[in-house]
C-alpha positions as CSV (number, residue, x, y, z in Angstrom):
1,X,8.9,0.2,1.3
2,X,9.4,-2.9,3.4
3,X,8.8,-3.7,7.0
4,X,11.6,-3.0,8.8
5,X,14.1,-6.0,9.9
6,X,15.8,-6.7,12.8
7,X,19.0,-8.4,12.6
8,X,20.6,-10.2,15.9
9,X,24.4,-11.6,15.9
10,X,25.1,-14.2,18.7
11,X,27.0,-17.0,19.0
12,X,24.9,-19.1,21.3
13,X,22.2,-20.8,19.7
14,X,19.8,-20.4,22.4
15,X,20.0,-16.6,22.8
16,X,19.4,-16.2,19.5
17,X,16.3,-18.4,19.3
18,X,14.8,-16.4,22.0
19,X,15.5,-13.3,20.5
20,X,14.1,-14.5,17.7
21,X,10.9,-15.7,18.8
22,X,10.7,-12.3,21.1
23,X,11.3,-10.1,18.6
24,X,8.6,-11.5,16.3
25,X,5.9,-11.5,18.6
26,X,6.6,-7.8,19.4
27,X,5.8,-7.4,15.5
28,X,8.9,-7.2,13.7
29,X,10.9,-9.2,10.7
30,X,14.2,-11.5,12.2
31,X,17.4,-12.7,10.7
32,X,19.9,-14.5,13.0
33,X,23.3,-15.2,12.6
34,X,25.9,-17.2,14.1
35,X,29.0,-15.0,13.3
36,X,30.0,-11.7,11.9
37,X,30.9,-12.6,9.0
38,X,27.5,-14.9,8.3
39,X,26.3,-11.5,8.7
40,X,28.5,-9.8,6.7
41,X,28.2,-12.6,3.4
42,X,24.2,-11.4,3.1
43,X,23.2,-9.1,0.9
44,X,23.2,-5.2,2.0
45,X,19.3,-4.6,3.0
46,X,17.0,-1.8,1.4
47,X,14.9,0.3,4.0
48,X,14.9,0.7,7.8
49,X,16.8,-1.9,9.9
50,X,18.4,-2.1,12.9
51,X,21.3,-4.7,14.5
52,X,21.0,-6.2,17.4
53,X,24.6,-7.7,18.1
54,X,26.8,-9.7,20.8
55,X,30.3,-7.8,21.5
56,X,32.2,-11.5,22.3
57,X,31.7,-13.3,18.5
58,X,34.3,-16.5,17.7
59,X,35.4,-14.7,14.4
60,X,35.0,-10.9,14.1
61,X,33.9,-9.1,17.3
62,X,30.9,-7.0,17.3
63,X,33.3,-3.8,18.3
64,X,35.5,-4.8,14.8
65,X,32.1,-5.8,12.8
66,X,30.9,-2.1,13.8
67,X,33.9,-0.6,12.4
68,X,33.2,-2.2,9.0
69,X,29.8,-1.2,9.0
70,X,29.9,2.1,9.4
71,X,26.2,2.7,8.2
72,X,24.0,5.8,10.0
73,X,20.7,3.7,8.8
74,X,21.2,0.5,10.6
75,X,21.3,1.2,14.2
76,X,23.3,-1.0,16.4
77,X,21.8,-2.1,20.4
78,X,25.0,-4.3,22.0
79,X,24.0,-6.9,24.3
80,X,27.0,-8.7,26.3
81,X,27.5,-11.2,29.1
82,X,30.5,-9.3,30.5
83,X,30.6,-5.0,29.4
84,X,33.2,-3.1,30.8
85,X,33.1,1.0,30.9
86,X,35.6,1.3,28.5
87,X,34.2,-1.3,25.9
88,X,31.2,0.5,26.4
89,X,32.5,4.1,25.8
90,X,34.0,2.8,22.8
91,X,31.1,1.5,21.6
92,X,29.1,4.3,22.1
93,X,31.3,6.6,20.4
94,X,31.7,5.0,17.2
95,X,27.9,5.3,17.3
96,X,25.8,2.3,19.1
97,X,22.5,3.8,20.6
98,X,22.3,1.2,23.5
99,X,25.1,-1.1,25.1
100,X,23.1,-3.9,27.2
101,X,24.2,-6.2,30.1
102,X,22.9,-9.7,30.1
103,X,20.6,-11.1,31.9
104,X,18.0,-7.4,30.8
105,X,14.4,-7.6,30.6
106,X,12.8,-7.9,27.3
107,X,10.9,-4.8,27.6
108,X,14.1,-2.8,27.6
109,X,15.5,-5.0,24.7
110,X,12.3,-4.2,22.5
111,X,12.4,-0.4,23.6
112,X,15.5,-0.4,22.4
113,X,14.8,-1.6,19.0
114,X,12.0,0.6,18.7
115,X,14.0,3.7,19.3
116,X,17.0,2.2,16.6
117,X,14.2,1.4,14.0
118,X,13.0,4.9,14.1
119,X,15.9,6.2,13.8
120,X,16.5,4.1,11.1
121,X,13.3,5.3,9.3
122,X,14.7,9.2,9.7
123,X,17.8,8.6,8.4
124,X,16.5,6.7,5.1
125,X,14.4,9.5,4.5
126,X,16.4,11.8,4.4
127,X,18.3,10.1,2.4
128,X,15.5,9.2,-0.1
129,X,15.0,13.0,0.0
130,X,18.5,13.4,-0.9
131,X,18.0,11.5,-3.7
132,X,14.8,12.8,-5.0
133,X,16.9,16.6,-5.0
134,X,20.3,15.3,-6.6
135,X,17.7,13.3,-9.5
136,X,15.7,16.8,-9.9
137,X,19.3,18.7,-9.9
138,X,20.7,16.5,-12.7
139,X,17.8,17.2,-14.9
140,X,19.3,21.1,-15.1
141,X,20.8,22.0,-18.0
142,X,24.3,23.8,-17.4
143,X,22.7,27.3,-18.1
144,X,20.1,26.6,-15.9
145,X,22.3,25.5,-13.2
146,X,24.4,28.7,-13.4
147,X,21.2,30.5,-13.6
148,X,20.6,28.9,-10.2
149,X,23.7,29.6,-8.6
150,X,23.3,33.2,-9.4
151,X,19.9,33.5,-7.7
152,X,20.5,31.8,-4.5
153,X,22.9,33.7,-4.1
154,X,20.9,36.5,-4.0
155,X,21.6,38.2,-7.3
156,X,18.6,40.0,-8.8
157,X,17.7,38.4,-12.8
158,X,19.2,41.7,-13.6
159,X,22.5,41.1,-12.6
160,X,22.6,37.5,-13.1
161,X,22.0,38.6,-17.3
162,X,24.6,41.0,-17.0
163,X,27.3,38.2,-15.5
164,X,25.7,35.8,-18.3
165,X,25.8,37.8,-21.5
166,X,22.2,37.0,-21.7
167,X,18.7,39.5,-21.5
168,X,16.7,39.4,-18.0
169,X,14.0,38.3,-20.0
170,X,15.8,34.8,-20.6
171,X,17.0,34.5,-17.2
172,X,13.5,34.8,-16.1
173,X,12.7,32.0,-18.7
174,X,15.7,29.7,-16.9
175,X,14.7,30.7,-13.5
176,X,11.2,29.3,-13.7
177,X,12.5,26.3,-15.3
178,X,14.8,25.9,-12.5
179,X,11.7,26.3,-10.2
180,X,10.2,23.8,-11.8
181,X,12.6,21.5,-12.6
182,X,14.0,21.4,-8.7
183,X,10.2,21.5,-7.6
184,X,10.8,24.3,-5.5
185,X,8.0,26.6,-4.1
186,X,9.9,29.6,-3.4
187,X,13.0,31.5,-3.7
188,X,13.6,30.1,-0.2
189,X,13.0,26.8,-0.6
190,X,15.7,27.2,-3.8
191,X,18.5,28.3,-1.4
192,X,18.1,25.3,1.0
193,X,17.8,23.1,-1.8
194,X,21.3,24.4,-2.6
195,X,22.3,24.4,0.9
196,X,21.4,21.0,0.8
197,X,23.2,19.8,-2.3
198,X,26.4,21.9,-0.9
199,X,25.9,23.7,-4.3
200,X,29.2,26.0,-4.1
201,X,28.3,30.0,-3.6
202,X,29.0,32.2,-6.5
């Protein structure tokens, strides 16, 4: 997977060649960008990111570019020359992890961006989890996923052949392909791999 990236939206020139430079030298990949919508015209990034980002922009501001964002793996820290509470609040609750009043230290800044980037790293995770157990799902056949259903529920092989119109002995035969299919270790691990795939209870 990549090295993370760091991307910082501000319209003066200078602030963002600071950032730029101070950002790299704490270790991390920069873009800059001029506007919102410069930052909007590249390419969606793969992997953990965060978005450092001015609230006062000439085109879009960084309150309307988080609306359109909308994306739990890229973190956003505002920085601004002149926050209010309630620009603040509404920042926060649409989901920024840090608002920040200019002039602030670098070592808060770079804090900042190392909590985001973590969080960043969690959330793709997951998500490549995610992923992993939807691909691992699809490979079921539709017996075998009904055979599934059955179990996590907490049916015994039993049952689940008598709701099936098949023997026990080829419900055991689905059951450990489903096992092996999904990768699952145990009967547990089964159920929260249905919990997570919000596999409907039968």
């Amino acid at each position: 997977m990549s090295a993370p990236l760091v991307f910082v939206v501000d319209d003066d020139v200078s602030v963002r060649e600071s950032l730029d430079a101070l950002i790299r030298f704490d270790g991390w990949r920069v873009e800059t960008f001029a506007s919102a919508q410069e930052f909007l015209d590249r390419p969606p990034v793969e992997g953990a990111s965060c978005l450092v980002l001015d609230v006062s922009l000439p085109d879009l501001s960084g309150l309307d570019l988080q609306k359109q964002i909308q994306r739990m793996d890229m973190p956003i820290i505002f920085i601004t020359g002149h926050g209010d509470i309630p620009m603040t609040v509404q920042a926060m609750k649409a989901g920024a992890v840090e608002f920040l009043t200019k002039p602030f230290s670098d070592t808060i800044l770079l804090s900042a961006i190392r909590d985001a980037i973590d969080r960043s790293r969690a959330v793709c995770g997951h998500e490549a989890e995610m992923q992993a157990l939807r691909s691992c799902y699809a490979s079921l056949s539709r017996r075998e996923r009904e055979v599934m259903a059955s179990v996590v529920s907490g049916r015994a092989n039993k049952q689940v052949g008598g709701e099936l119109g098949i023997s026990e002995i080829t419900v055991k035969a689905h059951r450990g392909h489903v096992m092996r299919k999904m990768k699952a270790a145990s009967l547990a691990d089964l159920v929260r791999m249905a919990a997570a795939l919000n596999l409907p209870r039968t």
